[in-house]
NUKEMAR-753048 format. One record per residue: residue number from 0; x, y, z of N, C-alpha, C, O, CB in turn. Coordinates in steps of 0.05 Angstrom, whole numbers, m for minus. Last residue first. Glycine has a CB too. Layout:
BEGIN
pos, n.c1, n.c2, n.c3, ca.c1, ca.c2, ca.c3, c.c1, c.c2, c.c3, o.c1, o.c2, o.c3, cb.c1, cb.c2, cb.c3
NUM, X, Y, Z, X, Y, Z, X, Y, Z, X, Y, Z, X, Y, Z
...
REM end
This chain:
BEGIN
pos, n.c1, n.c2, n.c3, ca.c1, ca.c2, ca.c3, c.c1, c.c2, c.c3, o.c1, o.c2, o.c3, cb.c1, cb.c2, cb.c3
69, 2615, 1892, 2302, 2628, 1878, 2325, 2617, 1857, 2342, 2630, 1847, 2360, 2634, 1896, 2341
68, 2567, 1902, 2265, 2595, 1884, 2261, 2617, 1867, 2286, 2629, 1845, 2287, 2612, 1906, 2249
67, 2541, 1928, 2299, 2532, 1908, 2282, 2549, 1896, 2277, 2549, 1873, 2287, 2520, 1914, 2261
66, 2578, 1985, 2288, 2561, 1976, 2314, 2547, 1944, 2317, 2542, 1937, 2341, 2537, 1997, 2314
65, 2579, 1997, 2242, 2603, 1985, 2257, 2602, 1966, 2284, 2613, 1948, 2294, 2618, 2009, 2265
64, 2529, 2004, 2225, 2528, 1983, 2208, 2568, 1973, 2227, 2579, 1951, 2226, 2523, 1996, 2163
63, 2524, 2054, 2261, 2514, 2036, 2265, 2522, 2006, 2253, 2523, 1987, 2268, 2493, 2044, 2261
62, 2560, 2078, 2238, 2563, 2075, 2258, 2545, 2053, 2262, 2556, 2032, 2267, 2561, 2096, 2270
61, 2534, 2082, 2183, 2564, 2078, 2182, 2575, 2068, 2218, 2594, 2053, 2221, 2580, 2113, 2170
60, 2490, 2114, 2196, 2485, 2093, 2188, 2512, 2066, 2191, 2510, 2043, 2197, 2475, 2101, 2161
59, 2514, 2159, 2217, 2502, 2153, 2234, 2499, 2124, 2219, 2508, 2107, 2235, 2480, 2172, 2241
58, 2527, 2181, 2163, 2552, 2181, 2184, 2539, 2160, 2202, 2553, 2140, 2203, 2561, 2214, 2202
57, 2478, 2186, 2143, 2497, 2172, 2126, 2521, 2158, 2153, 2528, 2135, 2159, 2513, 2198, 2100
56, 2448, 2234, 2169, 2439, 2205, 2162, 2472, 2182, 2150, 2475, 2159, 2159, 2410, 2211, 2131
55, 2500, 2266, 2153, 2491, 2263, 2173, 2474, 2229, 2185, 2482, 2211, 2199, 2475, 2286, 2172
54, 2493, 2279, 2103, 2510, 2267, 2107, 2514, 2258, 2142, 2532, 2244, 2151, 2530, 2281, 2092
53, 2441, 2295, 2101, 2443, 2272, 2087, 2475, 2262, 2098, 2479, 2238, 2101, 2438, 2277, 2052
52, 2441, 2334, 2129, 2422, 2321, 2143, 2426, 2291, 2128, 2419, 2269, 2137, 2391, 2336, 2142
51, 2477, 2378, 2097, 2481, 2359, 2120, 2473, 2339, 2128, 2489, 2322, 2136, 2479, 2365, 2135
50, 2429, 2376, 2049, 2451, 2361, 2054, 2475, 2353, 2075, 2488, 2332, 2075, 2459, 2366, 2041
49, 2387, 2402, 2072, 2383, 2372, 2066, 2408, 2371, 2060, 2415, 2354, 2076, 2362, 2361, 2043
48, 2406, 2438, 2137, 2402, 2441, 2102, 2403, 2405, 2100, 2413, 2389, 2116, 2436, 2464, 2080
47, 2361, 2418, 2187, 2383, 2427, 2182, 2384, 2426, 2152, 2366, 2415, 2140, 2404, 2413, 2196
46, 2343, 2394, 2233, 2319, 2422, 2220, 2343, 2438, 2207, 2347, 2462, 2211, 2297, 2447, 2250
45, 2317, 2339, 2268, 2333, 2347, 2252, 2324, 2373, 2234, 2302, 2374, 2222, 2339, 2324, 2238
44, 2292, 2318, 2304, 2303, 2338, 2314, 2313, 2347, 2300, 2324, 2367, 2307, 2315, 2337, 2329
43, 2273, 2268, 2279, 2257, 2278, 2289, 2263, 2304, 2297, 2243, 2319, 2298, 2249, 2263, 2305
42, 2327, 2240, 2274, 2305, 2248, 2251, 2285, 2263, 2251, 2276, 2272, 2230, 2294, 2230, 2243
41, 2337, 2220, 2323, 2360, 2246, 2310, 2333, 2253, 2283, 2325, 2276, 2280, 2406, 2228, 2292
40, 2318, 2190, 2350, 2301, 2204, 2348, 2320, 2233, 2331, 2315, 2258, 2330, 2285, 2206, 2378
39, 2338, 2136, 2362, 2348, 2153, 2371, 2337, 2183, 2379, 2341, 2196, 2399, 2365, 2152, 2358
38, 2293, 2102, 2344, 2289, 2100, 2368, 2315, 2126, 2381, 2314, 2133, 2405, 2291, 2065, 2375
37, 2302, 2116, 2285, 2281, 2135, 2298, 2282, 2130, 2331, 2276, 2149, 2345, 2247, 2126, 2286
36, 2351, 2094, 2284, 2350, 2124, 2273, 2321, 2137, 2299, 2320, 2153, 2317, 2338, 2123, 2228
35, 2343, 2050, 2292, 2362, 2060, 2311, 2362, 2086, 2309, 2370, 2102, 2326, 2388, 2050, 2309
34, 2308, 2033, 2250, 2291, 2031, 2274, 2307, 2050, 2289, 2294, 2067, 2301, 2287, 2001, 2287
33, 2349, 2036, 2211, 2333, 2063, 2208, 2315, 2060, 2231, 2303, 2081, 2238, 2315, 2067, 2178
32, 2381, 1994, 2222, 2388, 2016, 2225, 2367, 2045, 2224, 2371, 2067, 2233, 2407, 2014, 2208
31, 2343, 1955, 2210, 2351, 1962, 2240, 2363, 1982, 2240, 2359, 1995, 2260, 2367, 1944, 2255
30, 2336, 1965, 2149, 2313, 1962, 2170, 2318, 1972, 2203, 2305, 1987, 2216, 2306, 1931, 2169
29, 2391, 1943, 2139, 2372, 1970, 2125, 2350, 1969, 2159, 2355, 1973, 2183, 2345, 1959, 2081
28, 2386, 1886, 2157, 2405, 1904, 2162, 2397, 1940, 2162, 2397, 1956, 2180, 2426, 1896, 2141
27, 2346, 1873, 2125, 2340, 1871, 2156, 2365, 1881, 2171, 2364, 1883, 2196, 2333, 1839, 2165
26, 2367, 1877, 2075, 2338, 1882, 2088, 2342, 1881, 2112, 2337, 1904, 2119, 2316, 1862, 2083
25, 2404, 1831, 2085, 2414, 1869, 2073, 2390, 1879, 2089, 2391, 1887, 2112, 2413, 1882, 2027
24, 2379, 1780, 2094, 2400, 1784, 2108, 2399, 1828, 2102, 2393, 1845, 2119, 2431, 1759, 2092
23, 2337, 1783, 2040, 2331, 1780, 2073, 2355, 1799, 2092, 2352, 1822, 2101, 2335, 1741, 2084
22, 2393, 1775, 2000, 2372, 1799, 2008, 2362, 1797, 2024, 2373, 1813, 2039, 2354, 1805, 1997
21, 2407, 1724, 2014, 2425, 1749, 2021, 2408, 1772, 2018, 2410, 1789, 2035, 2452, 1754, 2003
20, 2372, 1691, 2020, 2374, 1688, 2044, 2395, 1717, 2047, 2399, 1729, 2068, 2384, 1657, 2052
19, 2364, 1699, 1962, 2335, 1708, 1969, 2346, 1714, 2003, 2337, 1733, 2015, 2305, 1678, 1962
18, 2408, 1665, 1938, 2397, 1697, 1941, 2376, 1704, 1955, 2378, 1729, 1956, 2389, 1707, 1918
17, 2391, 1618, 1969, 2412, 1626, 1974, 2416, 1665, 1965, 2422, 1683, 1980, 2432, 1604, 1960
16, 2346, 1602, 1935, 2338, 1597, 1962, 2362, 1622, 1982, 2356, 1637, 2000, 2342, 1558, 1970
15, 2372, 1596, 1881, 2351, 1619, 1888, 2348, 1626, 1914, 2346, 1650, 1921, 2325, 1613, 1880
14, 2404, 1556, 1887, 2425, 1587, 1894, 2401, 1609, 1893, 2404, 1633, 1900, 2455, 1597, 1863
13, 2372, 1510, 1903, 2388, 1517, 1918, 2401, 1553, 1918, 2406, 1569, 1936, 2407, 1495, 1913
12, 2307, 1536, 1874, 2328, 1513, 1881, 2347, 1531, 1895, 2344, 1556, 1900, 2343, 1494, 1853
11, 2246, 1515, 1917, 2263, 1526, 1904, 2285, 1513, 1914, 2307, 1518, 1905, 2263, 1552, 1905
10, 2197, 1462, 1904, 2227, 1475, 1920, 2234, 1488, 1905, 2232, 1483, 1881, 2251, 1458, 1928
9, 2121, 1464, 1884, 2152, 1461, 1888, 2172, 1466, 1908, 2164, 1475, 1930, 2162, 1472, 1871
8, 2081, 1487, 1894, 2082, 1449, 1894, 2114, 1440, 1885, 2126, 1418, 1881, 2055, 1433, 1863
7, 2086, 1536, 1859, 2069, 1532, 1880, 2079, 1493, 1876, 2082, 1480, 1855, 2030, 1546, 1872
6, 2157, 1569, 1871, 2129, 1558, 1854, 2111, 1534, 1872, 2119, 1519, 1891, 2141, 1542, 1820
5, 2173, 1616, 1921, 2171, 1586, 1913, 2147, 1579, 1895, 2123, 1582, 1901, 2169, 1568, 1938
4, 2204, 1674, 1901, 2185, 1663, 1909, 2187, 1624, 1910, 2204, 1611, 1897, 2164, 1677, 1892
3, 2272, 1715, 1915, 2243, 1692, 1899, 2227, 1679, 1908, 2234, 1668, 1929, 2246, 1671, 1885
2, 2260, 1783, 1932, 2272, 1754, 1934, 2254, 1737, 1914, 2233, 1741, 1901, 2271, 1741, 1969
1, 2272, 1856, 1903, 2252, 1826, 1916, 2260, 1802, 1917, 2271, 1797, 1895, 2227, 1818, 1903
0, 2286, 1911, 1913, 2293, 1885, 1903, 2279, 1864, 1920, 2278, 1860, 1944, 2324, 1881, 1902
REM end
């Protein structure tokens, strides 16, 4: 999902400017958590059935996104 753009010689308007600031905001949530993934390096070590490894990824994300919150 993509934010909006500004037409060229214009403003966007207010609740475009305002979605666009809550996708940014998720994005860059997404983003740090998967940097925390690799700077942990659990992704890299991982050699387990894909669905642990998914609920695994998952658990870890959940921590993190707690981790963020506080």
């Amino acid at each position: 999902m993509t934010g909006y753009e500004k037409p060229r010689g214009k403003k966007l308007p207010p609740a475009k400017k305002q979605v666009k600031q809550l996708i940014a905001a998720e994005r860059a949530a997404c983003e740090h958590a998967f940097a925390h993934l690799k700077n942990w390096r659990v992704l890299t070590r991982l050699r387990l059935d894909v669905k642990w490894a998914t609920r695994l990824v998952r658990a870890l994300m959940v921590l993190n996104w707690y981790e963020i919150a506080r």
